[in-house]
PLY file of the C-alpha trace (Angstrom):
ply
format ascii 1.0
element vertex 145
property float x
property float y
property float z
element edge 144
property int vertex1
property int vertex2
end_header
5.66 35.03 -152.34
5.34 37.04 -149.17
5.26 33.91 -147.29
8.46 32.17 -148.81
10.63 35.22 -148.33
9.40 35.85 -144.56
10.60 31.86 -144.05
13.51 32.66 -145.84
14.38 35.71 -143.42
13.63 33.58 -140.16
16.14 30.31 -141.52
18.71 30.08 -138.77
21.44 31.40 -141.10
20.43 34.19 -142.46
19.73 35.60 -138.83
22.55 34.51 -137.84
24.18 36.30 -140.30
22.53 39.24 -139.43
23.62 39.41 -136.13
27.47 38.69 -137.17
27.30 41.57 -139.84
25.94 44.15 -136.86
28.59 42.61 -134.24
31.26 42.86 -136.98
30.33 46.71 -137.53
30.69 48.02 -133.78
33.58 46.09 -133.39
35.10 47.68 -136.61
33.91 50.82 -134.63
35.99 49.48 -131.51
39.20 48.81 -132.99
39.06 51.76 -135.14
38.84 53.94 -132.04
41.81 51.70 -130.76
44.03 53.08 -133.31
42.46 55.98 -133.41
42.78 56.97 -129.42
45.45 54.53 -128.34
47.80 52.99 -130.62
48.40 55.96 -132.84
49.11 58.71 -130.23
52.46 56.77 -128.73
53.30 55.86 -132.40
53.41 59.36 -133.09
55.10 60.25 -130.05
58.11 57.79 -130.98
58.04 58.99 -134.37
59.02 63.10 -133.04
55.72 64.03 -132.53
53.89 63.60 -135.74
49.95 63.44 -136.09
48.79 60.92 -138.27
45.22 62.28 -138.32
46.61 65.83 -139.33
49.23 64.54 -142.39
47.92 65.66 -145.57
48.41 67.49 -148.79
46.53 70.47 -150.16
45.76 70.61 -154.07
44.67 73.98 -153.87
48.14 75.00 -153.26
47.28 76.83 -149.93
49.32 76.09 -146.47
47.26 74.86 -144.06
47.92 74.14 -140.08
45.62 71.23 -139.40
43.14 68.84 -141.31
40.35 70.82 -139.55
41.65 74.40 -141.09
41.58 72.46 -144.22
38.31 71.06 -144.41
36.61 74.50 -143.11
37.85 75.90 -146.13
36.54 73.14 -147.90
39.71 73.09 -149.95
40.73 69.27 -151.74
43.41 67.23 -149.88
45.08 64.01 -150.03
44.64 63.03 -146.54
47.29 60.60 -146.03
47.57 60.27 -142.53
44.17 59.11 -141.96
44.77 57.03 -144.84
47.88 55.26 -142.51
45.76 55.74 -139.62
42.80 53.10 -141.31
45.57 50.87 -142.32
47.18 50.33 -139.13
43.29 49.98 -138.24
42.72 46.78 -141.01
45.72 44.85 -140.20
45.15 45.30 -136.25
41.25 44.20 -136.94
42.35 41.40 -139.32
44.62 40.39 -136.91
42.11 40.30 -134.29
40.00 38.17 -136.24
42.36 35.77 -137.51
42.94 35.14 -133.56
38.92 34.63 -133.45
38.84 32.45 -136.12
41.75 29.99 -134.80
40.23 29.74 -131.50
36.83 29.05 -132.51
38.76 26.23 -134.90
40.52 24.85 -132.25
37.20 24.76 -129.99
35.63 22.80 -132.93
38.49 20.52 -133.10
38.52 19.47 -129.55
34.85 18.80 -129.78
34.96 16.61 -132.86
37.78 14.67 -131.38
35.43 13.81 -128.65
34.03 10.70 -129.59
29.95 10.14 -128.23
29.52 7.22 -126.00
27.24 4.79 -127.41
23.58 4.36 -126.44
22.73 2.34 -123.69
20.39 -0.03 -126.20
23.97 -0.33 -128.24
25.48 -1.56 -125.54
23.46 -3.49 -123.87
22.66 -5.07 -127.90
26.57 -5.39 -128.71
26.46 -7.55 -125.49
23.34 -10.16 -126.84
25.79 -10.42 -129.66
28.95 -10.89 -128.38
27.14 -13.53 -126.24
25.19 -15.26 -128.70
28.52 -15.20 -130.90
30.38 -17.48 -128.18
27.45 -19.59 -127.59
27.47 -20.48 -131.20
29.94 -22.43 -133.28
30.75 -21.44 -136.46
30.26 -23.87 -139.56
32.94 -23.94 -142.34
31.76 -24.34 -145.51
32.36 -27.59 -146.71
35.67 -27.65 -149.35
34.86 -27.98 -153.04
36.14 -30.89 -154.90
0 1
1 2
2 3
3 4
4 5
5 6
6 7
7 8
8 9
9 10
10 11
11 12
12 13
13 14
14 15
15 16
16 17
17 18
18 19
19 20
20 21
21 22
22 23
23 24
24 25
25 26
26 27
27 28
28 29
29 30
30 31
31 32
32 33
33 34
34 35
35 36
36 37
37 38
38 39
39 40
40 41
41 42
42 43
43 44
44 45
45 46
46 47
47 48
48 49
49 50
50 51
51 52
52 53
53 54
54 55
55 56
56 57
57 58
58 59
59 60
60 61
61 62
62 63
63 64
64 65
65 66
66 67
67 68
68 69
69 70
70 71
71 72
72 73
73 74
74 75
75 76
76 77
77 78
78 79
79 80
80 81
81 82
82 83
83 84
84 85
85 86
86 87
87 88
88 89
89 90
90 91
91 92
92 93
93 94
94 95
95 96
96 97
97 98
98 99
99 100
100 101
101 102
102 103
103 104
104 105
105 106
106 107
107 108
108 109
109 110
110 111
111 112
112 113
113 114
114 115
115 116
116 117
117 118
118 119
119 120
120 121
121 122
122 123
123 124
124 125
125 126
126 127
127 128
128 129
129 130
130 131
131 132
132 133
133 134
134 135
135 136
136 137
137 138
138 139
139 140
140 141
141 142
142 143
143 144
């Protein structure tokens, strides 16, 4: 049993997979940092200065200046900005990977519309034929009666 699921974890695919899944994380990491550090701050700055990261609302009923006042009081919150912060964040990574996934498409495309050149056997075998089929005549059938 030990065996069959060691040859199961070395298959090409599942590695593969493996590999995709730890790619797919740190560049979840990258794009959330995007947002995060690049796209959000201008986005704020158009929108009068508001801070996504520091939108929220306190349950406890308590005022509180910033998201890190709040959580050192370790009061409840409906943090909403991040919330709009980690959307902005999906739709830019979807986006991203949409873009991935149509290239990579189109790659595959061009390469199946490649057609192989045949063997030089196959050619040099399609040429016996074509020549034997001149050299012989063809026999019709003889007509039924």
């Amino acid at each position: 049993m030990l065996q069959d699921f060691k040859s199961f974890l070395m298959k090409g695919n599942v590695v593969d997979m493996a590999v995709w899944f730890i790619f797919g994380a740190a560049f979840g990491t990258l794009i959330k940092s995007l947002v995060t550090n690049v796209v959000m701050p201008p986005v704020g700055q158009a929108m009068a200065d508001v801070d996504f990261a520091n939108m929220f609302y306190a349950l406890d009923g308590n005022t509180y200046a910033t998201l890190a006042e709040l959580e050192e009081a370790g009061a409840p919150a409906i943090k909403y900005g991040t919330f709009i912060n980690d959307a902005i964040g999906f739709i830019i990574l979807g986006f991203v990977i949409f873009m991935l996934v149509r290239m990579i498409t189109k790659m595959q495309k061009k390469e199946e519309a490649k057609p192989a050149a045949p063997a030089a056997d196959i050619v040099l075998l399609t040429e016996i034929r074509d020549s034997l089929a001149k050299k012989t005549p063809t026999k019709k059938p003889a007509a039924k009666k």
